[in-house]
C-alpha positions as MATLAB code, in Angstrom:
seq = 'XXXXXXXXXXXXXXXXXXXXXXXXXXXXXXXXXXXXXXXXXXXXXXXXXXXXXXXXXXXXXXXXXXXXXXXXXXXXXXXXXXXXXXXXXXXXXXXXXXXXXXXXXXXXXXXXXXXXXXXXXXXXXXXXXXXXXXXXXXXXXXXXXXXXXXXXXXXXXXXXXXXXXXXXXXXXXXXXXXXXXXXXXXXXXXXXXXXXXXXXXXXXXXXXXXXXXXXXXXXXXXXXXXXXXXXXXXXXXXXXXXX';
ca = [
     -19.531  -14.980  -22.481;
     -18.889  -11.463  -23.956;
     -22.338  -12.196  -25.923;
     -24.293  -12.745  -22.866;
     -26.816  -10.046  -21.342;
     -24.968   -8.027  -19.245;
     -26.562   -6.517  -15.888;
     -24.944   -3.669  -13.906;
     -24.439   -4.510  -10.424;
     -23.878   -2.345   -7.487;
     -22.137   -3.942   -4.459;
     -23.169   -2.910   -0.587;
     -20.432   -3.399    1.871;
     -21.526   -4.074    5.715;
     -20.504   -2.810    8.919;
     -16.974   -0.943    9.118;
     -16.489   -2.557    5.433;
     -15.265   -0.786    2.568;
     -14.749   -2.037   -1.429;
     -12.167   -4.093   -0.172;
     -14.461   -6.656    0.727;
     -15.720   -7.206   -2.907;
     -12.016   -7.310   -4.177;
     -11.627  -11.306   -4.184;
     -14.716  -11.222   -6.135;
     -14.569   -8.346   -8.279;
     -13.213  -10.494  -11.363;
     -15.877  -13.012  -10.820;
     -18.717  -10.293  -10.368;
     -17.492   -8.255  -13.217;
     -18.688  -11.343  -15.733;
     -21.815  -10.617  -14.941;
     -21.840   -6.804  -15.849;
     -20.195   -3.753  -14.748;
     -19.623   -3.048  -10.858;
     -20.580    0.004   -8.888;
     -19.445    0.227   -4.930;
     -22.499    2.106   -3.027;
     -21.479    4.297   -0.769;
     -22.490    3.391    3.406;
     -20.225    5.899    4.969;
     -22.339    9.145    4.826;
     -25.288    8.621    6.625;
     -26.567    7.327    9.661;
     -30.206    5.862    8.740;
     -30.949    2.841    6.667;
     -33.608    4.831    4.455;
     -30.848    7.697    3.948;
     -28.579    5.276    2.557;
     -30.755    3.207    0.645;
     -31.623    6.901   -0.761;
     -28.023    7.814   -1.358;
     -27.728    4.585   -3.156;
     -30.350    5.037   -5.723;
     -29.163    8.211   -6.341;
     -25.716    6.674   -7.543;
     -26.957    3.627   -8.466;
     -27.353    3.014  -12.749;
     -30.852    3.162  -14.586;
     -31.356   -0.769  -13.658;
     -29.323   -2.882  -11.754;
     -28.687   -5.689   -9.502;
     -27.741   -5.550   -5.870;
     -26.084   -7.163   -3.657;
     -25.611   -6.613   -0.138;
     -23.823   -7.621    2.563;
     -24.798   -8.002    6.144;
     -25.754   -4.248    7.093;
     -25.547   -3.622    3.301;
     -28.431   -6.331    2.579;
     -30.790   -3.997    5.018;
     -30.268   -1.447    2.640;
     -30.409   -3.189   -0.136;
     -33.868   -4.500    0.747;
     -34.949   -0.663    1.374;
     -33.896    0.122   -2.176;
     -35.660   -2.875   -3.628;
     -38.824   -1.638   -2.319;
     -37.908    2.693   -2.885;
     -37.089    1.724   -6.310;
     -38.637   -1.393   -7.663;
     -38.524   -0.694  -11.054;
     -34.729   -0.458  -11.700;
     -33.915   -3.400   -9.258;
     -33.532   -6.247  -11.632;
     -32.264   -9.138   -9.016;
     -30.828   -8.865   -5.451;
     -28.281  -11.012   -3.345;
     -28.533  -10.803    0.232;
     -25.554  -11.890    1.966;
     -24.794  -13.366    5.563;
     -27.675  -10.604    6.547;
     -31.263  -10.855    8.303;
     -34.586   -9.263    8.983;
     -34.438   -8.916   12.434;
     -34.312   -5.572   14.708;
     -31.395   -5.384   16.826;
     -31.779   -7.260   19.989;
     -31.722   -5.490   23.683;
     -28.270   -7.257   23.735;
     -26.803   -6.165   20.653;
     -28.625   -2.745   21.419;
     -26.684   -2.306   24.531;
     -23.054   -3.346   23.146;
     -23.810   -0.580   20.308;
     -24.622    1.675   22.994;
     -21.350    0.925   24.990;
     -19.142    1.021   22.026;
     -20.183    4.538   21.304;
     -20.139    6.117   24.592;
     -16.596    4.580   25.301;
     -15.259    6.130   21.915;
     -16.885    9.417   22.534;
     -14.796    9.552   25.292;
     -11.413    7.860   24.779;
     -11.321    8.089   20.510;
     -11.892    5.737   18.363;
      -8.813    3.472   17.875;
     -10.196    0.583   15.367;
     -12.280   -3.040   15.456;
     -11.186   -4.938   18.477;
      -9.534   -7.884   17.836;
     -12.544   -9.661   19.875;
     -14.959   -8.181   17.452;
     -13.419   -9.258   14.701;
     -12.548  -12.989   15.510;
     -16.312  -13.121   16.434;
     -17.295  -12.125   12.517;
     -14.851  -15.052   11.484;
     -15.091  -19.123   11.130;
     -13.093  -20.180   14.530;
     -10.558  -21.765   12.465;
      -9.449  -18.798   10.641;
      -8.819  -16.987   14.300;
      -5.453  -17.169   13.538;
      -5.090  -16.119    9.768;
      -3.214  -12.396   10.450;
      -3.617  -11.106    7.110;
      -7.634  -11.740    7.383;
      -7.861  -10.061   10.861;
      -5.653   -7.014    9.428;
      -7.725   -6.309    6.312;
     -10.659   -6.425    8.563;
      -9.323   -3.961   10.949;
      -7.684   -1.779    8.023;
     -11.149   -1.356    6.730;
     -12.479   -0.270    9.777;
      -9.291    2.237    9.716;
     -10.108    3.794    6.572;
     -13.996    4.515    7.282;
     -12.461    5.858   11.325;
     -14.631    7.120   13.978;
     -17.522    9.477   12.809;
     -18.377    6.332   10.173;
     -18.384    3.912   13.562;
     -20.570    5.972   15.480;
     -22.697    6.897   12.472;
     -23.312    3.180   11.683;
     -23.484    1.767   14.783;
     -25.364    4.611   16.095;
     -28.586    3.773   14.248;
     -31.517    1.985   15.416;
     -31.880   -1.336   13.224;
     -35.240   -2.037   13.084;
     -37.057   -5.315   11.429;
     -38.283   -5.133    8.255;
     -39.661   -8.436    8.103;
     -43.269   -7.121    8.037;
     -42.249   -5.859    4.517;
     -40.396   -8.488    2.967;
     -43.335   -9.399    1.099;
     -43.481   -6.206   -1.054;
     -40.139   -7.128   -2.270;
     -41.089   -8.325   -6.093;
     -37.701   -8.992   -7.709;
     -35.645  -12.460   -8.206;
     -33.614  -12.837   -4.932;
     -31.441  -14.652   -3.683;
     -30.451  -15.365   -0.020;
     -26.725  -16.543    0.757;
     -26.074  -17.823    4.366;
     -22.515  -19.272    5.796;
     -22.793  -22.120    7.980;
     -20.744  -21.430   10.567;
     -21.892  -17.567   11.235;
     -21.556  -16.882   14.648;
     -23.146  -13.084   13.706;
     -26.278  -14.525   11.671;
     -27.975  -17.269   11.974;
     -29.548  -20.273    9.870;
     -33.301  -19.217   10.982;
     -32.433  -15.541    9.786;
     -31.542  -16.502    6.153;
     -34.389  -18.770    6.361;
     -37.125  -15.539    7.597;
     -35.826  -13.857    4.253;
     -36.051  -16.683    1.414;
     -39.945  -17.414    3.516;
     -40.664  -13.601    3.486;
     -39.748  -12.530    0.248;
     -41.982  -13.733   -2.905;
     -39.851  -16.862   -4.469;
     -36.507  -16.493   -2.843;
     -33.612  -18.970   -3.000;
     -31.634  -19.684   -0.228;
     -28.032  -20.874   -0.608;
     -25.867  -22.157    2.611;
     -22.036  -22.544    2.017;
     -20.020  -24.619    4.563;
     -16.436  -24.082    6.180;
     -17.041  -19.969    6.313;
     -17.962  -17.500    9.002;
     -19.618  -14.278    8.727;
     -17.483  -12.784    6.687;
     -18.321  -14.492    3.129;
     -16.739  -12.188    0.772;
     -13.516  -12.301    2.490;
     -13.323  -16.208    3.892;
     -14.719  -17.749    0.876;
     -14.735  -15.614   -2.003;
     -14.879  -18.381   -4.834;
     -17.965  -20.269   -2.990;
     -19.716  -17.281   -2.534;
     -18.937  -16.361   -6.490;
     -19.866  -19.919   -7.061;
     -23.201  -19.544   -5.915;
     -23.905  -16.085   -7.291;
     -22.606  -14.939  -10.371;
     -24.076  -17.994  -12.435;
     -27.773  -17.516  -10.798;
     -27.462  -13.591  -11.772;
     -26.411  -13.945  -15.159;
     -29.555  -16.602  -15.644;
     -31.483  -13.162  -13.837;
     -29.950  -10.999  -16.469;
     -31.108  -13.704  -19.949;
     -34.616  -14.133  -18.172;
     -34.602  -10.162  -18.180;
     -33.329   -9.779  -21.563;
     -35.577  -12.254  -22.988;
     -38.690  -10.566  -21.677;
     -37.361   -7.290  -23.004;
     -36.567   -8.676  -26.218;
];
């Protein structure tokens, strides 16, 4: 293994997620190269952070990105084509924000603009998780202490932004990807994964059963399972050409 090509890898968190939600996964990851966090928390635009990103990011890398995080990971694979070597888009989607989803965002904000923001509701939270881990405690906690640590001004800078589809530019997306969906998302759906491995030039699409939105954190060694071995193929194809 230590002989293999190694590719650097920089991680995108989602929503009110921090690094924690690699951490089941970091060992895994790490076999694949070294790991960089990108940082979500400072601005309030996808293209900003997908800017801020770059900025951090290595000379070439793979990316993968969660949710939220894969929107900006798409917007870096097309602001800096060159240095993105693979990308993994997790549990995420194309699609603009619905008038629905729209007006909840809208509500959220106003109501912690005026009463203070005082974490992820537990409603919120048990809707981003498979039913039957509803009553798994130490899930719902870590969940709701990484929405602690990022606090308000992160909350109303994320969900403050107007998501807009990107599926019109999926196609100009020209580097190996791969598209990971979980079954049982109540968040994402089946026909969203499916938009992104159609829209972007030769994706792979990947479904793993018995997990809700949350991937990383309900099945870490599935979702490992179905990454790290198709990135380190990405980083020999990579180091063969360059060779």
């Amino acid at each position: 293994m230590k002989d293999d090509p190694a590719m650097d890898l920089v991680l995108l968190p989602g929503f009110m997620t921090d690094a924690d939600l690699w951490s089941d996964m970091a060992e895994r990851l790490a076999q694949v190269g070294p790991l960089t966090h990108g940082d979500l928390s400072q601005d309030a635009t996808i293209p900003a952070m997908a800017g801020r990103v770059a900025a951090a990011a290595p000379a070439r890398f793979g990316l993968i990105g969660f949710s939220m995080g894969g929107y900006v990971a798409r917007a870096v694979a097309r602001l800096v084509p060159e240095r993105v070597q693979a990308l993994v888009l997790v549990a995420t989607s194309s699609r603009a924000d619905t008038q629905a989803q729209a007006r909840r965002k809208a509500a959220a904000i106003a109501h912690i603009r005026q009463q203070g923001y005082r974490g992820l509701s537990r409603g919120a939270i048990l809707q981003s998780v498979h039913p039957g881990r509803a009553g798994d405690t130490a899930l719902v906690a870590r969940i709701r202490q990484m929405g602690d640590r990022l606090g308000g001004p992160v909350f109303l800078r994320q969900a403050g932004q107007a998501r807009e589809s990107d599926g019109d530019s999926l196609g100009a997306i020209g580097c190996p990807t791969l598209v990971v969906a979980a079954a049982q998302d109540a968040l994402r759906s089946l026909d969203e994964a499916q938009e992104l491995r159609d829209g972007i030039p030769g994706a792979a699409l990947t479904v793993i059963n018995g997990s809700g939105h949350m991937l990383p954190l309900e099945a870490p060694h599935a979702l490992a399972d179905a990454i790290v071995p198709w990135l380190r193929a990405q980083a020999s194809g990579a180091s063969t050409i360059g060779s």
